[in-house]
C-alpha positions in Angstrom: -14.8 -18.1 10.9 -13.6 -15.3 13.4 -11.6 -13.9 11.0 -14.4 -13.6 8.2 -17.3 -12.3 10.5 -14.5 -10.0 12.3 -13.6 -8.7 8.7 -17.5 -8.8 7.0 -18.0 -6.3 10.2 -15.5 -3.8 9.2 -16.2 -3.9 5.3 -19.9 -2.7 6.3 -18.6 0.1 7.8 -16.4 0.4 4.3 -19.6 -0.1 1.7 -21.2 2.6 3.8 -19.1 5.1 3.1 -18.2 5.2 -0.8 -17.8 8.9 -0.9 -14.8 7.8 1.5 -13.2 6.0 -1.7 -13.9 8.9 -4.1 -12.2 11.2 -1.9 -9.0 9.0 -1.8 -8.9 9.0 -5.5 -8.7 13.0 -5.3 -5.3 13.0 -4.6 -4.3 10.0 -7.1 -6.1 12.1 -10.0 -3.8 15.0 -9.3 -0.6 13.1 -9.4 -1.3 11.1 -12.1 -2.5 14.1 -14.4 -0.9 16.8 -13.0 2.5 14.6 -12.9 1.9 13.3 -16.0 1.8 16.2 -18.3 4.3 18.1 -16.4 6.9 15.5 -17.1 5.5 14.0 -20.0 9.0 14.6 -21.8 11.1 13.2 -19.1 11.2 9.6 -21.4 13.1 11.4 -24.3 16.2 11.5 -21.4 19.2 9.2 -22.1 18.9 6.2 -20.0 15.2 6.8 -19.2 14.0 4.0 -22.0 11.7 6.1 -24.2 7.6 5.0 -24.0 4.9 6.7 -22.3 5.4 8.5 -19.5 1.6 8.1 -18.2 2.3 4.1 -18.8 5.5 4.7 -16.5 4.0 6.7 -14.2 0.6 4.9 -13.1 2.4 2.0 -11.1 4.4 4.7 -8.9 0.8 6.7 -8.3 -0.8 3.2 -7.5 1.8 2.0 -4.7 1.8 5.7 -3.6 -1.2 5.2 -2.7 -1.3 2.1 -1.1 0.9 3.5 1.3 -1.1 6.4 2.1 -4.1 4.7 2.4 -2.8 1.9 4.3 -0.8 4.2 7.2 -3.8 5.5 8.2 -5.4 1.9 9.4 -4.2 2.4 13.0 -6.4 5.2 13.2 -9.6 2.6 12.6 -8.0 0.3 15.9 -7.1 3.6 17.6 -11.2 4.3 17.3 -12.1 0.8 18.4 -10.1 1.1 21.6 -11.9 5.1 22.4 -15.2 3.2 21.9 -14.3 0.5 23.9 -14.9 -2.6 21.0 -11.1 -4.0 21.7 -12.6 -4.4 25.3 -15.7 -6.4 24.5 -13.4 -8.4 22.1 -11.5 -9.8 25.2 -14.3 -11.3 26.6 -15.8 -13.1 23.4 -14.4 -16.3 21.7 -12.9 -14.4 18.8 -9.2 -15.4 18.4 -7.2 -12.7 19.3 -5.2 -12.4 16.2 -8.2 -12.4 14.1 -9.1 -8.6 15.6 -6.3 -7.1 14.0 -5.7 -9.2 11.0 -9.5 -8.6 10.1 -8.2 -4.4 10.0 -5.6 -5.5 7.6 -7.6 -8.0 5.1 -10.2 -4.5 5.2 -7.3 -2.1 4.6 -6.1 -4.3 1.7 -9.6 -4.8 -0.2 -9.7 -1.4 0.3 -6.2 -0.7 -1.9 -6.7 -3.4 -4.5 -9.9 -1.3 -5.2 -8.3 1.5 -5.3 -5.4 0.3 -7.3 -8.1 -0.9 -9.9 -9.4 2.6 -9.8 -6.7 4.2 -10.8 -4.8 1.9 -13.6 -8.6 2.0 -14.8 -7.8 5.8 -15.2 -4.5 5.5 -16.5 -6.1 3.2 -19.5 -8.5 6.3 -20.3 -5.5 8.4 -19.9 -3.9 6.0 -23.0 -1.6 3.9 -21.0 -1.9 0.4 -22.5 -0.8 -2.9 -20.5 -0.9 -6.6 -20.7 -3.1 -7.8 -18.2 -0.9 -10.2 -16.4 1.2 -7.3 -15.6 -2.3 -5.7 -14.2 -2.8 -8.9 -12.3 0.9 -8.5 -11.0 0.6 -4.3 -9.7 -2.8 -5.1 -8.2 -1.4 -8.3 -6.3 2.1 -6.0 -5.3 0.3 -3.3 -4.1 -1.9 -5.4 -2.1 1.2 -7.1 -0.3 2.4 -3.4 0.6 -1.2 -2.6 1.6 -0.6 -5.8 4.4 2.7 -4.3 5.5 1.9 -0.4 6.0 -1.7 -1.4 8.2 0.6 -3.9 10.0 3.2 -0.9 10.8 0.2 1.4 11.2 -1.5 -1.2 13.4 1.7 -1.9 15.7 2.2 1.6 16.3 -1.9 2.4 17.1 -1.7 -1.0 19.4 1.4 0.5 21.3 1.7 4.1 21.1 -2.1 4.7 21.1 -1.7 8.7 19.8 -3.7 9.5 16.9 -0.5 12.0 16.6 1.9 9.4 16.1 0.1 8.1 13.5 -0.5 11.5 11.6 2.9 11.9 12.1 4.3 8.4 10.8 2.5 9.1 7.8 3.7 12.1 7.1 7.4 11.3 8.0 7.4 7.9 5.8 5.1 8.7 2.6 6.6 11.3 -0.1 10.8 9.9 1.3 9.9 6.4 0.5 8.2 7.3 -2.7 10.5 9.2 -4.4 12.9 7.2 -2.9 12.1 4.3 -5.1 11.6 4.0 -8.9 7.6 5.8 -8.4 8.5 8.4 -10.7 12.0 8.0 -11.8 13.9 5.1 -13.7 16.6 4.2 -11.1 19.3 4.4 -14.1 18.9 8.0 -13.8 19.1 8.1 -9.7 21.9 9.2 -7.9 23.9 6.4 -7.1 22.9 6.8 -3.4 19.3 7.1 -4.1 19.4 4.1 -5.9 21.5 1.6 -2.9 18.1 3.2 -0.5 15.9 1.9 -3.4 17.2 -1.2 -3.0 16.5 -1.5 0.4 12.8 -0.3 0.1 9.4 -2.1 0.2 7.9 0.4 -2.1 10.5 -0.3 -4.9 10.3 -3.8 -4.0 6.6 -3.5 -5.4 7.7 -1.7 -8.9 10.2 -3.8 -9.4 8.3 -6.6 -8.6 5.7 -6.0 -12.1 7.6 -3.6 -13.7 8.5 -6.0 -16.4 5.6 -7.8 -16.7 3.9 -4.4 -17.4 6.0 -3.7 -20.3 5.2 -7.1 -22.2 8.4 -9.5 -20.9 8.3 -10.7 -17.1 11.7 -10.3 -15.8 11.0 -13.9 -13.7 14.1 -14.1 -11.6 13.7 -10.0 -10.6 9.8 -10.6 -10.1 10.4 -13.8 -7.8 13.2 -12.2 -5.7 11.5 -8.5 -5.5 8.0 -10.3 -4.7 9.0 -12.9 -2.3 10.6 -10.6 -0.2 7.8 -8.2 0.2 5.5 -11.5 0.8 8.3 -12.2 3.8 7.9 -8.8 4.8 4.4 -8.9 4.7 4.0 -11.9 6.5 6.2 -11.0 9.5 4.7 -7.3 10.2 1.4 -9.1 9.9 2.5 -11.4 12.7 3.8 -8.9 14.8 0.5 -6.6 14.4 -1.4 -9.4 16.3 1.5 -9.8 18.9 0.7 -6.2 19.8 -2.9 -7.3 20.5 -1.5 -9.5 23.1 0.3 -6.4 24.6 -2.9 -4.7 24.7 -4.5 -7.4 26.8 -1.7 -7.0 29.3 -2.2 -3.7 29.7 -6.5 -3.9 30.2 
């Protein structure tokens, strides 16, 4: 029940605010149109696989943004310590974890809206795709949602400089995007971009419904690709509420 109130708490503060959500769709609108029509004829390339390059496209914009959007969730526990709420949490019966994992289940609503948002856009943009593979982006993007406002969270919790923050964002963002299969089919990569691809979360999420957005789930690449953002996930979560602990050290 901590959890639940703790998280019901911050989503008032999100439902409040909805301008908030069409201003982080600014940028996404750009990409996606601006992107798309500039490199609309990138698909007739050898080896890119021909289609739509909108329909290619919209995944990359939605996990782009998840990562955005997510980074900036240490900025919300950065606030909460400046007005002294992380304080008056120590002294309640709230379990200590649930403080930080309520900014995270937030910060993921948040980019499963979002990601709805914007494949919502792609379909008036023409991009057509089964639903399951829908189901599978908005579910991938949420997982990387969990891992970026865990790393965000860790480094607000230990750190505690809204620079450092800023600055994470900034350093991790466009490199692990275009790192990754966002915008480009890795077949066409340099063979060095594509060994980092391998190695990143935000490829992990393509990669992960990829297939299944183009009509024929790839199970054994969707199950590997998926369960090991899930692990991530999971262990960057945990570590988020170690940092709490580390906070109440420090108090």
């Amino acid at each position: 029940m901590n959890l639940v109130y703790l998280t019901g708490r911050r989503l008032k503060v999100f439902v409040q605010q909805p301008a908030f959500l069409v201003v982080t769709l600014i940028q996404p609108v750009i990409w996606l149109f601006l992107f798309g029509n500039l490199f609309r004829r990138i698909v007739d390339l050898p080896g890119f696989g021909g289609g739509s390059y909108i329909e290619y496209l919209v995944p990359g914009i939605v996990v782009m943004t998840a990562v955005s959007a997510s980074m900036w969730s240490g900025m919300g526990v950065l606030e909460e310590i400046d007005r002294g709420t992380m304080n008056r949490f120590l002294v309640t019966p709230a379990r200590r974890g649930a403080v930080l994992e309520a900014v995270v289940v937030e910060q993921t609503l948040s980019v499963t809206v979002q990601a709805v948002a914007i494949v919502l856009l792609g379909l008036a943009a023409g991009a057509r795709y089964p639903f399951g593979g829908v189901l599978l982006l908005v579910a991938a993007s949420a997982l990387l949602g969990v891992v970026f406002s865990s790393l965000s969270n860790i480094a607000g919790m230990l750190v505690r400089q809204r620079e450092t923050i800023i600055g994470l964002n900034t350093l991790l963002l466009l490199p692990l995007t275009f790192l990754s299969s966002s915008f480009m089919t890795p077949a066409l990569m340099p063979s060095w971009m594509q060994a980092v691809a391998r190695g990143n979360p935000v490829n992990w999420a393509l990669q992960t419904c990829r297939s299944a957005l183009a009509g024929s789930v790839d199970w054994p690449r969707t199950l590997t690709y998926g369960g090991g953002l899930l692990a991530l996930a999971l262990v960057l979560l945990w570590l988020s509420t170690r940092t709490f602990k580390a906070y109440q050290r420090s108090v």
